[in-house]
Structure formats: C-alpha cells, structure tokens
N, C-alpha and C positions, 0 to 999 in steps of 0.2 A: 830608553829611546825618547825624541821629543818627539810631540805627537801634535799635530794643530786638527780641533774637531771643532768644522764651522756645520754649526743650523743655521736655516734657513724656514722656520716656521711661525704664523705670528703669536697663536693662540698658545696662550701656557701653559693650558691645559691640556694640550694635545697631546696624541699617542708620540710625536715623533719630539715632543719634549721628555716624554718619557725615556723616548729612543737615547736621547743627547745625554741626560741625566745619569743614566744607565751607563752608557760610553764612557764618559768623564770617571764615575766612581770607581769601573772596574779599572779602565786604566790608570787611574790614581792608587788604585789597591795596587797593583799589581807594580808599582813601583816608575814606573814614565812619567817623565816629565810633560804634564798637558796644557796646551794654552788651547783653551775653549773660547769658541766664537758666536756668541748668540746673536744673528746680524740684524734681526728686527728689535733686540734688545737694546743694543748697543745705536740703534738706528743708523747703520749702514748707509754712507751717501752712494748707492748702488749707480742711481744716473750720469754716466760719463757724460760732463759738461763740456763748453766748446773749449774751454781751457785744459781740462784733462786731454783730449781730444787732441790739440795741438800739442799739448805736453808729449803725448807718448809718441809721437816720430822726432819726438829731439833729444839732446843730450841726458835730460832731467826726465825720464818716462811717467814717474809717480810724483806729483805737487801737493798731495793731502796727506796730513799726518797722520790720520788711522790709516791708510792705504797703505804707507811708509812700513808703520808697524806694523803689518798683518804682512805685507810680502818678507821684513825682515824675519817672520816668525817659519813662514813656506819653508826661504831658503836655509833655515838651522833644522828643516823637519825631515826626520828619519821616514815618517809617515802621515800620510794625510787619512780625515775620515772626515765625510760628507754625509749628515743626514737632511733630508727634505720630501716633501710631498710632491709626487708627477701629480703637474697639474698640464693638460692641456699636451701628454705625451710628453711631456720637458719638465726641465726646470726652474723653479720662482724666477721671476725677473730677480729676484731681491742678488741670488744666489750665481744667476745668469752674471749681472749688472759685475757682482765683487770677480768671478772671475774674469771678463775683462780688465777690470783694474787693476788687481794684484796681479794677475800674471800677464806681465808688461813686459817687453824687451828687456835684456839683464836680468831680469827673475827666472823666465820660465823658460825664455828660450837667448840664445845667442848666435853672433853671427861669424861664421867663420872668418877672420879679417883676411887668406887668400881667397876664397873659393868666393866668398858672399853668401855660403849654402846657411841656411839654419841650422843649430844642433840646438841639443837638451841643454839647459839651462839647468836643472834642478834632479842633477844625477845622485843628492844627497837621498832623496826619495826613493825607498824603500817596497814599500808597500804603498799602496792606495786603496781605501776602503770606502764603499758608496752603500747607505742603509738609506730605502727609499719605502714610502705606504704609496699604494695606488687605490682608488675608487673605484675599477675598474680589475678583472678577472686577470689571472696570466696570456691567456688566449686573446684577447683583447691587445694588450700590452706587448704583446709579440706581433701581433700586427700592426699596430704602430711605432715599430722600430723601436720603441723606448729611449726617446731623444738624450735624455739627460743623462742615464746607465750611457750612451754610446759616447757622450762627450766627456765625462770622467774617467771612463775605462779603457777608452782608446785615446780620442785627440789631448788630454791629458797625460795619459801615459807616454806618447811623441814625446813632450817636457819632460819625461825623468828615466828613459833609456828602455833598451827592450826586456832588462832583467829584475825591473819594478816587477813582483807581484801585487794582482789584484784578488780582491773580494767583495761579493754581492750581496747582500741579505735584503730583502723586499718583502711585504706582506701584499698580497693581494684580498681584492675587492674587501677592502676595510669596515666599508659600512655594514656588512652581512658579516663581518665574523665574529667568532664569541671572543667571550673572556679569555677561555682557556685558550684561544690562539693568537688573543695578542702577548697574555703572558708569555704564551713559545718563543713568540716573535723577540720579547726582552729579555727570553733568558739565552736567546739564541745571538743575541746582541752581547752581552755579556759572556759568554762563552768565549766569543770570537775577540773581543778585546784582554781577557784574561792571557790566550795563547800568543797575542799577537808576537 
C-alpha cells in the first residue's frame, strides 16, 4: 500500500514523534510504501496567502510546489495516517493550515460537471488513521467534541467515500501518565500499522 503519514508536532523529542517514528518503521517493516510528512520539519507554508486564496477558486487550485507534492502524494494514497497533539479541542494550525491547502478542489473533492453536486475526490483512500495525545482526560475531550478526531474522521472521510475505514488511537491526560502507558500507547501504534 502507499501510505502518506503527516506529523504535525514541533518538539522532537515528543511523545507524538515517538508516535510518527513508530508509524514509519512499522510500516516500512511491514513492506508499504511510506512517504512521511514531518510539517514543522520540513517547515510547512501552513498560512493560506492571498494568492493561494485566489488560486484555489480557479483553474490552478495549488501554486506552491511542496503543496503540489504532498497532494500529488494524498491522491496515489491507499491510506492516510495523522498524528498530532489536541491542542485547544483541535488541531495545530500547522496541520489545520496543510489541510486547507492540500485538499483543494481536484484533490479532495470534485464537482459533478451536471449536477454541480460535490463528490469524493480521493476514492483511492482506503483507510484513514488519526493517532492523537491530549493533556486532558477522555471525559474532558468528549465534552469538547474533540474537534480534530471529528474533522479527519468524518468531514475527511466526505473526500474518500462511505467505505473508507477509520481508526483512532489517542492517549489521554498525557502529562499524568507513566512510562508503562506511553509505551502501550507505541506499541498499540505499532500493532495497528503492522495489521494495516
């Protein structure tokens, strides 16, 4: 399978580098082709500028060539995987920012040329997989909707048809847990990419 797994974290020390790290080598064990997206790495022009802005209601929707490259990567992916930290019930601007850009008109979605309706763009998409840390409790995070889980799992899923399977793996209240459950949390990461 091809596999595009974007982070979205800045610290490289963090657990949810750990998370991406983890990602990448099972799936690379396990024989998928991976193109890994480190987007604070790579520095990510996240900020839709006034020119991307007008870019994407006309002919030409993506004007930046990593933008180019990353949606050319979406639309050959069997399957997406997102990790990042809920900050703020959501997710990073950084991660917010790339998907406005990348999934642009022609990528993620299309336009019926009778009807004018929108359909799925990115019916290549298979699976979608979202691995998120919260600083905050599950009960917490279920009462704030848990923005960023809603937006990849669902208005995501709109883009790649009703027969995408999803999957979840989250670790709650981060700061209070031990070792032994973050390792869970990476081997529980690991698991899930071995099967995928």
């Amino acid at each position: 399978m091809n596999v595009v797994v974007v982070l979205a974290h800045p610290s490289a020390g963090s657990l949810n580098h750990a998370a991406f790290e983890t990602a990448v080598t099972s799936l690379t064990r396990a024989g998928h082709h991976v193109t890994a997206l480190d987007l604070y790495a790579i520095d990510y022009p996240a900020v839709m500028s006034f020119d991307d802005r007008h870019a994407y209601h006309g002919d030409t929707p993506i004007i930046d060539e990593m933008t180019l490259h990353h949606a050319g990567a979406v639309k050959a992916a069997d399957a997406l995987v997102f990790i990042y930290p809920t900050w703020w019930s959501s997710l990073p601007a950084m991660l917010k920012g790339w998907l406005e850009k990348v999934m642009a008109p022609g990528i993620a979605f299309v336009f019926d040329e009778e009807t004018g309706k929108v359909k799925p763009g990115l019916k290549n998409v298979r699976r979608i997989i979202g691995i998120s840390t919260y600083a905050s409790p599950l009960l917490a995070v279920k009462a704030a909707n848990d923005n960023g889980r809603r937006t990849l799992l669902r208005a995501l899923r709109l883009c790649t048809g009703v027969r995408t399977r999803s999957k979840w793996i989250g670790l709650y209240s981060v700061p209070a847990s031990t070792p032994e459950q973050r390792t869970a949390f990476l081997s529980k990461i690991d698991a899930a990419m071995a099967a995928l």
